[in-house]
PDB file with SEQRES, HELIX, SHEET and CRYST1 records, atoms N, CA, C and O in Angstrom:
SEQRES   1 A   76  UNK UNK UNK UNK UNK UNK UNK UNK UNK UNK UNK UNK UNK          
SEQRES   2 A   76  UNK UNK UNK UNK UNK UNK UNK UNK UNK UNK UNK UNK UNK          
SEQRES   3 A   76  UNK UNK UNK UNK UNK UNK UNK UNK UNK UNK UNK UNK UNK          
SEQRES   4 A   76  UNK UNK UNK UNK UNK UNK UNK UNK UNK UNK UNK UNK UNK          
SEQRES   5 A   76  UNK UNK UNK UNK UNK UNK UNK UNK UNK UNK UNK UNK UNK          
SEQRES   6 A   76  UNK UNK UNK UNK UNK UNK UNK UNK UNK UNK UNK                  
HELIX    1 AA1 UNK A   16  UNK A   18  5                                   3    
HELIX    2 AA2 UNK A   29  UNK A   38  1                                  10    
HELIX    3 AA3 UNK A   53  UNK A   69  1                                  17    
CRYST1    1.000    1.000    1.000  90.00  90.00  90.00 P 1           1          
ATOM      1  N   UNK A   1     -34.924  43.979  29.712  1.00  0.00           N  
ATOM      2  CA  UNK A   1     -34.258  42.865  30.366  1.00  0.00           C  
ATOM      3  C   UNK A   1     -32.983  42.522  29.607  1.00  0.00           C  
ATOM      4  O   UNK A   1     -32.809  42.613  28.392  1.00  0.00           O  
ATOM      5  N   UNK A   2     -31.861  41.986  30.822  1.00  0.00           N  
ATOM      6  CA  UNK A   2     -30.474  42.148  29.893  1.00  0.00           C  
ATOM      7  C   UNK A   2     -30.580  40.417  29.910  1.00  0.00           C  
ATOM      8  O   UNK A   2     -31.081  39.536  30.609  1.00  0.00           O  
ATOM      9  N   UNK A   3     -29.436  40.606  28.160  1.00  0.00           N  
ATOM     10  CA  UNK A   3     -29.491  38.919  27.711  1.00  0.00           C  
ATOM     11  C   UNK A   3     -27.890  38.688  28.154  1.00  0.00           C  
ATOM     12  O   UNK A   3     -27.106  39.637  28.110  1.00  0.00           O  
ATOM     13  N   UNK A   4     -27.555  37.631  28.496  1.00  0.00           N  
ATOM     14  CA  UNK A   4     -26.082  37.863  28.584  1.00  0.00           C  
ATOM     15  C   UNK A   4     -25.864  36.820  27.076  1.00  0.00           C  
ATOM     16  O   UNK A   4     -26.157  35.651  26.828  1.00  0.00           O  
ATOM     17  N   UNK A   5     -25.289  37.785  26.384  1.00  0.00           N  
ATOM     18  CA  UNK A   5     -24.793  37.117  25.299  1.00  0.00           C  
ATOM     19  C   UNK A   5     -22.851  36.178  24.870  1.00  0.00           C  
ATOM     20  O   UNK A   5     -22.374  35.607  23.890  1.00  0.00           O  
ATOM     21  N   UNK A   6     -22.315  36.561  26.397  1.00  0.00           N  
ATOM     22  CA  UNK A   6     -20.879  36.183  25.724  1.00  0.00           C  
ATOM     23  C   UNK A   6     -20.793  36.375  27.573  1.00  0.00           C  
ATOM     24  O   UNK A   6     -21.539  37.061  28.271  1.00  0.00           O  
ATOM     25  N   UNK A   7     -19.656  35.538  28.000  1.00  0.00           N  
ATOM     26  CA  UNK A   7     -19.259  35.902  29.621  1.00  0.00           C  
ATOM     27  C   UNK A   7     -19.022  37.572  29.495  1.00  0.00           C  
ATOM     28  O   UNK A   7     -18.139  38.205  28.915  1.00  0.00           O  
ATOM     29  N   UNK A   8     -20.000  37.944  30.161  1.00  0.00           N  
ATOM     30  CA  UNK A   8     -20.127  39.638  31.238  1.00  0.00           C  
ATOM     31  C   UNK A   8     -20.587  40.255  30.011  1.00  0.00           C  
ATOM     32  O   UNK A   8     -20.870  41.444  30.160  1.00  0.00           O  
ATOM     33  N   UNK A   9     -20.722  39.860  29.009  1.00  0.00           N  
ATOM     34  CA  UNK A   9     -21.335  40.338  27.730  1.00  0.00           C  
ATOM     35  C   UNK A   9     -23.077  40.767  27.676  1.00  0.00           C  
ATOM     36  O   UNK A   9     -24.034  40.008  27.523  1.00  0.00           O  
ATOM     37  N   UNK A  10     -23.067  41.603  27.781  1.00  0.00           N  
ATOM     38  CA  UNK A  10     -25.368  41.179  27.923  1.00  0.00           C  
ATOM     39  C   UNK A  10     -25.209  42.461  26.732  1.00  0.00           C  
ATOM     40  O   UNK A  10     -24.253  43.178  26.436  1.00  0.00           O  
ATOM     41  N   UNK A  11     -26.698  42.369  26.184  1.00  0.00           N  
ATOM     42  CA  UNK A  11     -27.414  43.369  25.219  1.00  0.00           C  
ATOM     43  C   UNK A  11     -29.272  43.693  26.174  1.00  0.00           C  
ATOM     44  O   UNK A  11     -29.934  43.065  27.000  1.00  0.00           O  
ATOM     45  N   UNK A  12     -29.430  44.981  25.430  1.00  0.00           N  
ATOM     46  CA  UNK A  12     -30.502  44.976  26.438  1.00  0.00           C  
ATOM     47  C   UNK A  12     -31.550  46.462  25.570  1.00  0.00           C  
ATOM     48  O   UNK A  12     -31.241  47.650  25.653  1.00  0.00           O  
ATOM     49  N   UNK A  13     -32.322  46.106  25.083  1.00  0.00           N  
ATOM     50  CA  UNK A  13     -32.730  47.107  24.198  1.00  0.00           C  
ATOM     51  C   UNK A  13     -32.998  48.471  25.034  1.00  0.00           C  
ATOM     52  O   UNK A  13     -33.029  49.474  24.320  1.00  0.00           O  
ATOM     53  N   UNK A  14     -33.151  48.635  26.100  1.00  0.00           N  
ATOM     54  CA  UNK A  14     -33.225  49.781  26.926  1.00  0.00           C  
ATOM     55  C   UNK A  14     -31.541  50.487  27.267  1.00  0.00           C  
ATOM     56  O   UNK A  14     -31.353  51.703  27.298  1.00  0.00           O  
ATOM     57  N   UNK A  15     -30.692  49.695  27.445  1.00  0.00           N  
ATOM     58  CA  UNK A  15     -29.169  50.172  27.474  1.00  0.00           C  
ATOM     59  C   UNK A  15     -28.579  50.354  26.074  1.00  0.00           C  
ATOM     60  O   UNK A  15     -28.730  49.593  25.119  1.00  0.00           O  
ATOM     61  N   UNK A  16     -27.815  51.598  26.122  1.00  0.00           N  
ATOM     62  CA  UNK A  16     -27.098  51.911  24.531  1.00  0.00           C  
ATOM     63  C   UNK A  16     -27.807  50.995  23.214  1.00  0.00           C  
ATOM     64  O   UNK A  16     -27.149  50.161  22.593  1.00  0.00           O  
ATOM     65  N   UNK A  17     -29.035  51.259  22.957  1.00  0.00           N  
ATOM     66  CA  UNK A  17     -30.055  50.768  22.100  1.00  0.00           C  
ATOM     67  C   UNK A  17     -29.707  49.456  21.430  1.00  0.00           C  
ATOM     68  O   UNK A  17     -29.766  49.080  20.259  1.00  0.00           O  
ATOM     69  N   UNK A  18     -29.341  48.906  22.518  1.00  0.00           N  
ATOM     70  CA  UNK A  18     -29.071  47.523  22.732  1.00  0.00           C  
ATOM     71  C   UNK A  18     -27.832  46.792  21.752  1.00  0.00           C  
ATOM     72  O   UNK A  18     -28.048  45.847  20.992  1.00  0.00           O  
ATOM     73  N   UNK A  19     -26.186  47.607  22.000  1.00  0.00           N  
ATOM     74  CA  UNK A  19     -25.289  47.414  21.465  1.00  0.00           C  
ATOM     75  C   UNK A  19     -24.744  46.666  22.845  1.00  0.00           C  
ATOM     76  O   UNK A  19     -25.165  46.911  23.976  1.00  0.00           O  
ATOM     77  N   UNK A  20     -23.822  45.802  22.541  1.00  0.00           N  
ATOM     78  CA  UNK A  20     -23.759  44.760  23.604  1.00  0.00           C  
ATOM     79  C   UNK A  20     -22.779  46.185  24.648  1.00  0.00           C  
ATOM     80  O   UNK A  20     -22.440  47.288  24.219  1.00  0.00           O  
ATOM     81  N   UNK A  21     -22.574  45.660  25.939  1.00  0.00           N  
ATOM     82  CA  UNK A  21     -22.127  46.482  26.819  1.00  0.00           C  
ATOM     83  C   UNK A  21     -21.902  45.279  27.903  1.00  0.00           C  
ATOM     84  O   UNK A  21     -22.518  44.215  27.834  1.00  0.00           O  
ATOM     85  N   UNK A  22     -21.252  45.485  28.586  1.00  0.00           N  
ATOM     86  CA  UNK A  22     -20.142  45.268  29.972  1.00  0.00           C  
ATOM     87  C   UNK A  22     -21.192  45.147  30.956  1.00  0.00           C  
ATOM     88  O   UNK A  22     -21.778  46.163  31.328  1.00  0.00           O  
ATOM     89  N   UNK A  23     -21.503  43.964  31.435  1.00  0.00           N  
ATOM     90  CA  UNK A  23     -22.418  43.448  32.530  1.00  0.00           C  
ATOM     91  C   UNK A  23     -22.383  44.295  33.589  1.00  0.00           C  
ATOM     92  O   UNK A  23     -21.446  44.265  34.387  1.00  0.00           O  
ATOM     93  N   UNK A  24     -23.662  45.351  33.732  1.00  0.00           N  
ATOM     94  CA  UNK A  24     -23.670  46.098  35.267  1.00  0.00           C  
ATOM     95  C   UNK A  24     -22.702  47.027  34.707  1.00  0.00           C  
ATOM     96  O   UNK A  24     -21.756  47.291  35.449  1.00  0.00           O  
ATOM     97  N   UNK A  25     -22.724  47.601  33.524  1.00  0.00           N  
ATOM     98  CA  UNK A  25     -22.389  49.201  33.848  1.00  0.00           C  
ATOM     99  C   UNK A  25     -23.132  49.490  31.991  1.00  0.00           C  
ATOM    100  O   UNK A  25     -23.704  48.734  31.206  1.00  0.00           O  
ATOM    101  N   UNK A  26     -22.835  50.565  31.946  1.00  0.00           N  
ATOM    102  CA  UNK A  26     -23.060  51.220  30.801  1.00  0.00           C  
ATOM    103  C   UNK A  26     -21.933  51.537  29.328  1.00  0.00           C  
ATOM    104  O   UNK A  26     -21.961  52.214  28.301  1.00  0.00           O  
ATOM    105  N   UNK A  27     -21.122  50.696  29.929  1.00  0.00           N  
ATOM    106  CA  UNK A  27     -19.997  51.104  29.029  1.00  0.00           C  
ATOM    107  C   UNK A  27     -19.952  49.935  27.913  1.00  0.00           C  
ATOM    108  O   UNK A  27     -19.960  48.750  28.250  1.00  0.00           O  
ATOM    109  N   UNK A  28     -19.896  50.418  26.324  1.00  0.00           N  
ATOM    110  CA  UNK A  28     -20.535  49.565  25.102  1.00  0.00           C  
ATOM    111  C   UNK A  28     -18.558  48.911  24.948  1.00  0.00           C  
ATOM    112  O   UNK A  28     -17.424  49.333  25.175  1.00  0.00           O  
ATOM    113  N   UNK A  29     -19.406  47.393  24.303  1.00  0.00           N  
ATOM    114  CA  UNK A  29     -17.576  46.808  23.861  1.00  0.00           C  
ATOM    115  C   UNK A  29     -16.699  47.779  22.810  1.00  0.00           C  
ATOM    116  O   UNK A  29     -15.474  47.835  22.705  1.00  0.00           O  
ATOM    117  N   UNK A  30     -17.660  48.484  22.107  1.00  0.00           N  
ATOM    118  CA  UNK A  30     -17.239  49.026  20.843  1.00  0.00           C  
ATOM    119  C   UNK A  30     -16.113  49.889  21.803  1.00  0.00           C  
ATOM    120  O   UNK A  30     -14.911  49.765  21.567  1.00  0.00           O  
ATOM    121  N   UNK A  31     -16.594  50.752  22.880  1.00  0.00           N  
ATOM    122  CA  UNK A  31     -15.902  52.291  23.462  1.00  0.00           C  
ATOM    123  C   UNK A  31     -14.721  51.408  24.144  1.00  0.00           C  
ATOM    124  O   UNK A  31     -13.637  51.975  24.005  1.00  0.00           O  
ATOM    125  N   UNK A  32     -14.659  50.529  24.642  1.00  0.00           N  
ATOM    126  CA  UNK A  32     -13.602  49.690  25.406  1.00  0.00           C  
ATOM    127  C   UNK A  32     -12.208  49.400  23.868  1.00  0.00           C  
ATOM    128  O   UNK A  32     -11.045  49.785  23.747  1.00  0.00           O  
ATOM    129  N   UNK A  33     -13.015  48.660  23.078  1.00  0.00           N  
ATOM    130  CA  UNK A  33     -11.860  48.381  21.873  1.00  0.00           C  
ATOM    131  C   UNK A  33     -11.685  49.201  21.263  1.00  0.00           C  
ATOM    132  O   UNK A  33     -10.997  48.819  20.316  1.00  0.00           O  
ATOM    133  N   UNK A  34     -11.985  50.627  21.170  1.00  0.00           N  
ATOM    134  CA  UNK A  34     -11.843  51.680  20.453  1.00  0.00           C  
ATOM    135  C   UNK A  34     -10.715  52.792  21.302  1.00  0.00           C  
ATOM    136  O   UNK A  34      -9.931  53.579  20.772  1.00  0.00           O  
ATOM    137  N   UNK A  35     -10.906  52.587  22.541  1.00  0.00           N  
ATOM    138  CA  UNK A  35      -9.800  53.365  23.300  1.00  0.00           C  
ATOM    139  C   UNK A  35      -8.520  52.614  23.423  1.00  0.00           C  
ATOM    140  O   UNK A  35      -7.441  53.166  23.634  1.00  0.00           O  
ATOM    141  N   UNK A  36      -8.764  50.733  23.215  1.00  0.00           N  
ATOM    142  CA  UNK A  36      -7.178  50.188  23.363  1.00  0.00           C  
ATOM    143  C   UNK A  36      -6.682  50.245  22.118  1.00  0.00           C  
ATOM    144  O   UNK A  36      -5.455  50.157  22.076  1.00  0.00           O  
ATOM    145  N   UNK A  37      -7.313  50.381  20.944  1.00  0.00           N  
ATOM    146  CA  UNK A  37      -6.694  50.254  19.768  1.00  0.00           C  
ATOM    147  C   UNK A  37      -6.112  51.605  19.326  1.00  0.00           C  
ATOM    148  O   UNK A  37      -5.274  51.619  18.424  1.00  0.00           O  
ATOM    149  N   UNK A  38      -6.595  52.966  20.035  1.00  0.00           N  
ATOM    150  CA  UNK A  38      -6.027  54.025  19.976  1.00  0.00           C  
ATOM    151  C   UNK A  38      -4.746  53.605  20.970  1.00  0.00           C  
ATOM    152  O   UNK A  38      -3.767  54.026  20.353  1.00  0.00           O  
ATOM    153  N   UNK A  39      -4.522  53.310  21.555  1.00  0.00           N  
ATOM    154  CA  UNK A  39      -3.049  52.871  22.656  1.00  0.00           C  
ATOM    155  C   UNK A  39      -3.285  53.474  24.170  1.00  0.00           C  
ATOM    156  O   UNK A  39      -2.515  54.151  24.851  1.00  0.00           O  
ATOM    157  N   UNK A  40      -4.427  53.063  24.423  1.00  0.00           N  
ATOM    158  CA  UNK A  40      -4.773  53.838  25.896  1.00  0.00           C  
ATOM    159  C   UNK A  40      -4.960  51.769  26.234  1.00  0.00           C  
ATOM    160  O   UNK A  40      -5.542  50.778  25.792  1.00  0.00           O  
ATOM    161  N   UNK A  41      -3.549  52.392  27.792  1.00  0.00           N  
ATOM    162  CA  UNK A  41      -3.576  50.914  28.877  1.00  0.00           C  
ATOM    163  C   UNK A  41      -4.877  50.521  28.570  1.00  0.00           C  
ATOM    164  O   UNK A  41      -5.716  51.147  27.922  1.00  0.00           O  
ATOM    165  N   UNK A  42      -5.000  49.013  29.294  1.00  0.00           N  
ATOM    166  CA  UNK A  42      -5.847  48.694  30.079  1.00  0.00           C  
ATOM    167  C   UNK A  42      -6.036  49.189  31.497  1.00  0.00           C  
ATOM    168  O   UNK A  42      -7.133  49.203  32.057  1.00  0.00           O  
ATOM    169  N   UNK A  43      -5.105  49.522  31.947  1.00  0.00           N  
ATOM    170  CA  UNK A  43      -5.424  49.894  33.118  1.00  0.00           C  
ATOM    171  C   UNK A  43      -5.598  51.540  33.153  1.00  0.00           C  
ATOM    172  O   UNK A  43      -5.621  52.183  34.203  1.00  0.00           O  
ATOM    173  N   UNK A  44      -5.668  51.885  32.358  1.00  0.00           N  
ATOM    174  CA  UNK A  44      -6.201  53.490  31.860  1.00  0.00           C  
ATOM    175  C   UNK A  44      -7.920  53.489  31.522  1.00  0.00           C  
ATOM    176  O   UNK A  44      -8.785  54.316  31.813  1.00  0.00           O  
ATOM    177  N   UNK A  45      -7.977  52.492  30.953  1.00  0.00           N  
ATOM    178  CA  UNK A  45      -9.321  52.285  30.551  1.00  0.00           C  
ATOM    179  C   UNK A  45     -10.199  51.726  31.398  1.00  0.00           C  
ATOM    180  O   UNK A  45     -11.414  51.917  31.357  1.00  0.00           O  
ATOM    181  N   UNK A  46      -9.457  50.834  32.401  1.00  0.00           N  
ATOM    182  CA  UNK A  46     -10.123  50.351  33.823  1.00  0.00           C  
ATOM    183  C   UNK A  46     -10.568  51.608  34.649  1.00  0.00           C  
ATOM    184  O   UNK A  46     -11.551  51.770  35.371  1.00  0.00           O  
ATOM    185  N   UNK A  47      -9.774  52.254  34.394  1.00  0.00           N  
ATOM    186  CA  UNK A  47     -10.081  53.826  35.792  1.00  0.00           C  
ATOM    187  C   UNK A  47     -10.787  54.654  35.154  1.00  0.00           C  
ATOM    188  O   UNK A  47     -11.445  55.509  35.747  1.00  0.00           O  
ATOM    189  N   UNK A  48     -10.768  54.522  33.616  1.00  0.00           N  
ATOM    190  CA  UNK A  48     -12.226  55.829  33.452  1.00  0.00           C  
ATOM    191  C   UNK A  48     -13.373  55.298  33.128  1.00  0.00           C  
ATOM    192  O   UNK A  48     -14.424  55.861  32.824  1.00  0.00           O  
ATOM    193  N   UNK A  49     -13.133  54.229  33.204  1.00  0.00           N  
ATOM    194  CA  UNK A  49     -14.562  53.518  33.183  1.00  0.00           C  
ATOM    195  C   UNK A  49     -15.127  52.825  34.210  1.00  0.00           C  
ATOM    196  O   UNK A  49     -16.291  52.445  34.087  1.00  0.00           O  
ATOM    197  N   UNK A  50     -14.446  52.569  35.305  1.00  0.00           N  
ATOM    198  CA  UNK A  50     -14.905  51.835  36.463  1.00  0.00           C  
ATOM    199  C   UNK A  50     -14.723  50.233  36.297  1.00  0.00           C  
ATOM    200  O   UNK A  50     -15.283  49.360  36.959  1.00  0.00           O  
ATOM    201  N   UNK A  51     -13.971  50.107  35.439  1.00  0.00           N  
ATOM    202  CA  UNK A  51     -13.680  48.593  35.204  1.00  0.00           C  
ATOM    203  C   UNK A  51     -12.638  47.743  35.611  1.00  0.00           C  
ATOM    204  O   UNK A  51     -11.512  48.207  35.792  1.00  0.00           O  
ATOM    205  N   UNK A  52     -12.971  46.119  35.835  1.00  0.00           N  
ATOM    206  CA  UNK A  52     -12.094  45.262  36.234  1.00  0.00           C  
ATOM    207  C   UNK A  52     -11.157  44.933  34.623  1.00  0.00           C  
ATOM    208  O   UNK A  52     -11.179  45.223  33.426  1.00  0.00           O  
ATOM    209  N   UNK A  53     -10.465  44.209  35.537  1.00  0.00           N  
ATOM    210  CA  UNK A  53      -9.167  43.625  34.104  1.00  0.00           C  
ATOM    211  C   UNK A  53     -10.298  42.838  33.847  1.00  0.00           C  
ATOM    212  O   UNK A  53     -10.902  43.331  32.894  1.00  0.00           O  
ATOM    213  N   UNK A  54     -10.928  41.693  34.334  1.00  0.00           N  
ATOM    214  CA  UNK A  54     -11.677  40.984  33.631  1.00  0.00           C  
ATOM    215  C   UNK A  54     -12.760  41.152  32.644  1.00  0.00           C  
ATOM    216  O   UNK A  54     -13.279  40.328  31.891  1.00  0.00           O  
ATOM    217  N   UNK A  55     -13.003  42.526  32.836  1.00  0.00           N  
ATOM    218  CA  UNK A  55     -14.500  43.511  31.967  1.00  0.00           C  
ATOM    219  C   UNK A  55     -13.927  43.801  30.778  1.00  0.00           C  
ATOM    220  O   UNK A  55     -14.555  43.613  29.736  1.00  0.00           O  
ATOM    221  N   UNK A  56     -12.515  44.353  30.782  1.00  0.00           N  
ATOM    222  CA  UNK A  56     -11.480  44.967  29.557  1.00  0.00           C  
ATOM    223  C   UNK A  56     -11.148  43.509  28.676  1.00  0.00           C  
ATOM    224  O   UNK A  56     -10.945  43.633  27.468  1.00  0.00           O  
ATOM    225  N   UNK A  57     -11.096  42.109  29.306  1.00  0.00           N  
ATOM    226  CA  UNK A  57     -10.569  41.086  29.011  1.00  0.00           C  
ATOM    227  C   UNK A  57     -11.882  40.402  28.037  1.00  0.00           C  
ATOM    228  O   UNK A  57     -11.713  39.532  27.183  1.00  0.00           O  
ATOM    229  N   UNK A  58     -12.814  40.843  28.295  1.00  0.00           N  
ATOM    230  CA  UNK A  58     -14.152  40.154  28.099  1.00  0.00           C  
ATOM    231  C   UNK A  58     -14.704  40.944  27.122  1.00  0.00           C  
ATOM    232  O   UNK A  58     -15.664  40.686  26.395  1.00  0.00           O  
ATOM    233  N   UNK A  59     -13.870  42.141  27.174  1.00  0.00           N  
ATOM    234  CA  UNK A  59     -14.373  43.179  25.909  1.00  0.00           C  
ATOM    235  C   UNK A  59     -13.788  42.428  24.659  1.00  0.00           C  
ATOM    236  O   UNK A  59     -14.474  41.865  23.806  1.00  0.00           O  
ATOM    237  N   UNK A  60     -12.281  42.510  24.682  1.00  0.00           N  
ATOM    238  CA  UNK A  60     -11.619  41.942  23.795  1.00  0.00           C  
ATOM    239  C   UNK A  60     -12.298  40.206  23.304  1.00  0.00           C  
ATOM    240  O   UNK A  60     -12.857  40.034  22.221  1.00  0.00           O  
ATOM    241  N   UNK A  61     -12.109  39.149  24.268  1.00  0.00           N  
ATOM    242  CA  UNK A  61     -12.982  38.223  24.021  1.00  0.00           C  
ATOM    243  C   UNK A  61     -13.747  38.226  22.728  1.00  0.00           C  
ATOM    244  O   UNK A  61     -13.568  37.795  21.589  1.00  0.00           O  
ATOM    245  N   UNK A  62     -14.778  38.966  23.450  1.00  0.00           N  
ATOM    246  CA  UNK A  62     -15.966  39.134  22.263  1.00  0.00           C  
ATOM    247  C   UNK A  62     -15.996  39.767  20.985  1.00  0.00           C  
ATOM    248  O   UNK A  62     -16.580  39.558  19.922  1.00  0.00           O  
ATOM    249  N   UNK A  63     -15.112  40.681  21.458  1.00  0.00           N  
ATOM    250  CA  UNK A  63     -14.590  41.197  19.565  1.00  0.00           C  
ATOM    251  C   UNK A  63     -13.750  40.719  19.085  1.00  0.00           C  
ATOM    252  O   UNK A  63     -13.411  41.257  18.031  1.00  0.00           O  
ATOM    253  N   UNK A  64     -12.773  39.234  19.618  1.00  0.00           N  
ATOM    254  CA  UNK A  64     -12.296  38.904  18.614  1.00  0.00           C  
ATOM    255  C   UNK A  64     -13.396  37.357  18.273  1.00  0.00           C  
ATOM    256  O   UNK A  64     -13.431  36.757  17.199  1.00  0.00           O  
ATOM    257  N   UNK A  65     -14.023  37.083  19.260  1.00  0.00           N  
ATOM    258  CA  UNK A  65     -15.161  36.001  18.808  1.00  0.00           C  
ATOM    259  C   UNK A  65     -15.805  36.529  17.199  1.00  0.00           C  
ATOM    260  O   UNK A  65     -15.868  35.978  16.100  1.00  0.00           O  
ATOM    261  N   UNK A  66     -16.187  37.764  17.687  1.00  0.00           N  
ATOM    262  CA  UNK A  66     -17.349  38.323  16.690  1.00  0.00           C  
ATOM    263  C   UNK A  66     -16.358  38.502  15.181  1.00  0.00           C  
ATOM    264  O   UNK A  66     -16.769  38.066  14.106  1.00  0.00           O  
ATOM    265  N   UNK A  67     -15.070  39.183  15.322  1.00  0.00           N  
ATOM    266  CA  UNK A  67     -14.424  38.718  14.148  1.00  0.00           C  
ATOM    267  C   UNK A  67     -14.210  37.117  13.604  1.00  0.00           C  
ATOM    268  O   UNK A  67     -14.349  36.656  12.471  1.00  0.00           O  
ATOM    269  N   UNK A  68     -13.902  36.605  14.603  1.00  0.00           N  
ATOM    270  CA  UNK A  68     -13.697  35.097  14.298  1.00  0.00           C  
ATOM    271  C   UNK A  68     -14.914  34.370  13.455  1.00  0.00           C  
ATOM    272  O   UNK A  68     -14.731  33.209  13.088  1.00  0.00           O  
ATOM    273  N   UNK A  69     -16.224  35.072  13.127  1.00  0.00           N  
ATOM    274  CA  UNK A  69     -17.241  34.576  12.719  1.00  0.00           C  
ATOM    275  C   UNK A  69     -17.539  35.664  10.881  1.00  0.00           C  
ATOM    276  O   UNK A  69     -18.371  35.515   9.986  1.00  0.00           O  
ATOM    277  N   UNK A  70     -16.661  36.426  11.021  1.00  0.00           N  
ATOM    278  CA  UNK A  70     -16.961  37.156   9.917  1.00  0.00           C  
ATOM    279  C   UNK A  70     -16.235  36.420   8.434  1.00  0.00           C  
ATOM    280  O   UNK A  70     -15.148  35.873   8.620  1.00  0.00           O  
ATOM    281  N   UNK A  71     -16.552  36.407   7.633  1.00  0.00           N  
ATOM    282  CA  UNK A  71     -16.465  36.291   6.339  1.00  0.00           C  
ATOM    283  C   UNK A  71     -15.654  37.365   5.329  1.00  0.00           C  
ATOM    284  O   UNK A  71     -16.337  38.268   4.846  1.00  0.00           O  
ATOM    285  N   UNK A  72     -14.485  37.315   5.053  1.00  0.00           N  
ATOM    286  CA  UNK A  72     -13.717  38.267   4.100  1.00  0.00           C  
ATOM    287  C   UNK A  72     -14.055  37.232   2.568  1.00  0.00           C  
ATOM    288  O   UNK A  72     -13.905  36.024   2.383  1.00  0.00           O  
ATOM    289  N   UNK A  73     -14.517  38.237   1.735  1.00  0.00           N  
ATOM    290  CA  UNK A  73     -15.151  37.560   0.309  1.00  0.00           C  
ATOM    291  C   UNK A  73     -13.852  39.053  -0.772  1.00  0.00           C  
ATOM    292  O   UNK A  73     -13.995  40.262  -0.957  1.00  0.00           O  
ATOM    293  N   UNK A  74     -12.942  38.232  -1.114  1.00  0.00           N  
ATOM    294  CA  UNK A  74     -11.850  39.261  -1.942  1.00  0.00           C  
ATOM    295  C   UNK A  74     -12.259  38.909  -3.908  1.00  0.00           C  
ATOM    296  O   UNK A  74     -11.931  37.871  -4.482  1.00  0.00           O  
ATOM    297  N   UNK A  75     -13.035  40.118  -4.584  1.00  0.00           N  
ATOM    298  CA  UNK A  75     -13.297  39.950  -5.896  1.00  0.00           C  
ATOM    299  C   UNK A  75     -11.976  39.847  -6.408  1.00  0.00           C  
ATOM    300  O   UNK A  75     -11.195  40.402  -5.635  1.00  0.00           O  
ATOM    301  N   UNK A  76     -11.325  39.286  -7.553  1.00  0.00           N  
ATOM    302  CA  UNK A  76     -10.574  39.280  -8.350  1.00  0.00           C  
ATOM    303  C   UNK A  76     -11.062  40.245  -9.443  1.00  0.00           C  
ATOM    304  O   UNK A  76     -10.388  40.419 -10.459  1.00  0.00           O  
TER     305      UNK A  76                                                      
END                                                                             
């Protein structure tokens, strides 16, 4: 059963062993921010994945939420 964790965001231990993924398809946030940060459009990434601007928009969202919560600890 999928959780929706973030808008269009769900995790679901039966889908991609439950790495969050794009509501109603199979495609993980990681593979979405990993193809724009290589410099592939959004709208490149919409057509090989079957996705809306809002799915690509919701990817980003959540990975910068999930950074927004991380902790940088710099030793001297």
């Amino acid at each position: 059963m999928a959780t929706e964790i973030a808008p269009r965001i769900v995790v679901d231990k039966a889908v991609r062993f439950g790495e969050p993924v794009l509501k109603g398809t199979r495609v993980d946030v990681q593979t979405v921010i990993g193809h724009l940060a290589a410099g592939t459009t959004i709208e490149e990434v919409m057509e090989e994945y079957g996705l809306s601007r809002e799915d690509v928009l919701a990817a980003l969202a959540y990975a910068a939420h999930v950074l927004s919560l991380e902790e940088v600890r710099i030793q001297e």
